[in-house]
ZAVOFI-334872 format. One record per residue: residue in three letters; x, y, z of N, C-alpha, C in turn. Coordinates in steps of 0.1 Angstrom, whole numbers, plus 5000, padded with zeros to 4 digits. Example, Ala and Ser with C-alpha at 12.3 -4.5 7.8 and 13.67 -1.06 7.14 Angstrom:
BEGIN
Ala513249435078512349555078513249675078;Ser512849785071513749895071512950005079;
END
This chain:
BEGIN
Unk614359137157613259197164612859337159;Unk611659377158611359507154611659617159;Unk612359697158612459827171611459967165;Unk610859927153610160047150608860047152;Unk607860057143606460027149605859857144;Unk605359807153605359697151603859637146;Unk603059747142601459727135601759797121;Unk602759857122603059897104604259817095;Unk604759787105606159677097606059557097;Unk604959507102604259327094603259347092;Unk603959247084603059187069601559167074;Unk602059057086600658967088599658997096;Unk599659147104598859227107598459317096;Unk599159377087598659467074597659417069;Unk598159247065597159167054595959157065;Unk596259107076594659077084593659207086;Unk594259317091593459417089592959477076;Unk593459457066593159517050592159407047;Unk592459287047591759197042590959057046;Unk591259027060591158917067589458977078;Unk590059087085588759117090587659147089;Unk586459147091585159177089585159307094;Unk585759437095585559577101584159597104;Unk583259547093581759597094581059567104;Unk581459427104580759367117580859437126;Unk582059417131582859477141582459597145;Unk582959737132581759867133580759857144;Unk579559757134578159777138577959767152;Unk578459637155578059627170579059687179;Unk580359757174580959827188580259997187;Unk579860057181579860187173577960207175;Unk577260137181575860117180575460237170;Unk575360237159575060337150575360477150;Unk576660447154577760607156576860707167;Unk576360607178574960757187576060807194;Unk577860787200578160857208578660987195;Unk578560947186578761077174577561217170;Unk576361127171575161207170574761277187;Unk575761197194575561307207576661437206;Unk577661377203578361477202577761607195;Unk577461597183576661627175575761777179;Unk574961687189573761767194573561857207;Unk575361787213575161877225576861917225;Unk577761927223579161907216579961897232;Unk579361767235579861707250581761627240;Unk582661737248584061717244584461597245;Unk583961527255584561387260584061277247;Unk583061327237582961247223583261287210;Unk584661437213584561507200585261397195;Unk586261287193586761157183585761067182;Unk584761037187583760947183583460957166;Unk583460867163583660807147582060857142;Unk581860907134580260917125580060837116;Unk580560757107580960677098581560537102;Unk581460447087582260337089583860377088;Unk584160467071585260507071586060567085;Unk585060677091586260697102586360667117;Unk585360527113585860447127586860337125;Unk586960277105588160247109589460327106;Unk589360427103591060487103591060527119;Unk589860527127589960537140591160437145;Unk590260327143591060197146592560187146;Unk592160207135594060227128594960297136;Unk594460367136595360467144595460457157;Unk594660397165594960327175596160187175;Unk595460137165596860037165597860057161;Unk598160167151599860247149600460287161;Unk599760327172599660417181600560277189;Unk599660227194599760077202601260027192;Unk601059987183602559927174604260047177;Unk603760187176604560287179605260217192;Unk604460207201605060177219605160047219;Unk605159927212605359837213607359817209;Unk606959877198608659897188609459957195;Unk609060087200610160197205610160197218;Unk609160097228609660147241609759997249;Unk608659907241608459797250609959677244;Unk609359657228610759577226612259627234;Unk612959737232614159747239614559697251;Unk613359697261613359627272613359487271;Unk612259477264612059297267613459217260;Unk614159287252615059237242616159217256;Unk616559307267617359327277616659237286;Unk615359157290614859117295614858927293;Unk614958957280615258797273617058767275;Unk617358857273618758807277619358777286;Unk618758867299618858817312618258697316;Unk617058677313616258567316615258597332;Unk614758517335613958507343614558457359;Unk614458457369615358387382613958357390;Unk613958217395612958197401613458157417;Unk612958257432613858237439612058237453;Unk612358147462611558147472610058137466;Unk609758117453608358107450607858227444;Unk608858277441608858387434609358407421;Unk608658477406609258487400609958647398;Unk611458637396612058757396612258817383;Unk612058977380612459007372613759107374;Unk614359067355615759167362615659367362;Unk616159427369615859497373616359637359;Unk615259747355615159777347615959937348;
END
């Protein structure tokens, strides 16, 4: 199981984001032509100073959201669930139990 970051230590997320995805697509229609950037821009409303201006830095945006997300997946969520598979699951009155953390 991974305990480190789990969006930088496989393979088969690296290869899909490097080379599998359409980013552009993706870009264009989440990013409507970078306008929360050109607001920023024009009025320097703080709540858009990361808004991406570019393709390039909306995907290292990305990225780094998912390092981010892989970070807490590795170092905080696996250790538990790893203690959580072991114990297993207890199903009691209609209820499913978890073991206690």
């Amino acid at each position: 199981m991974i305990e480190n970051n789990y969006f930088l230590e496989n393979q088969d997320l690296q290869e899909n984001f490097q080379f599998i995805i359409d980013w552009k697509e993706i870009i264009d229609g989440f990013e409507d032509d970078f306008a929360d950037h050109k607001i920023f821009q024009k009025n320097g409303n703080e709540s858009l100073s990361m808004a991406p201006g570019s393709h390039d830095e909306a995907l290292e945006y990305y990225k780094s959201i998912l390092e981010s997300g892989g970070e807490i997946a590795g170092k905080q969520i696996a250790p538990i669930s790893k203690d959580m598979d072991s114990e297993g699951l207890k199903y009691s009155s209609g209820k499913v139990l978890f073991q206690k953390l």
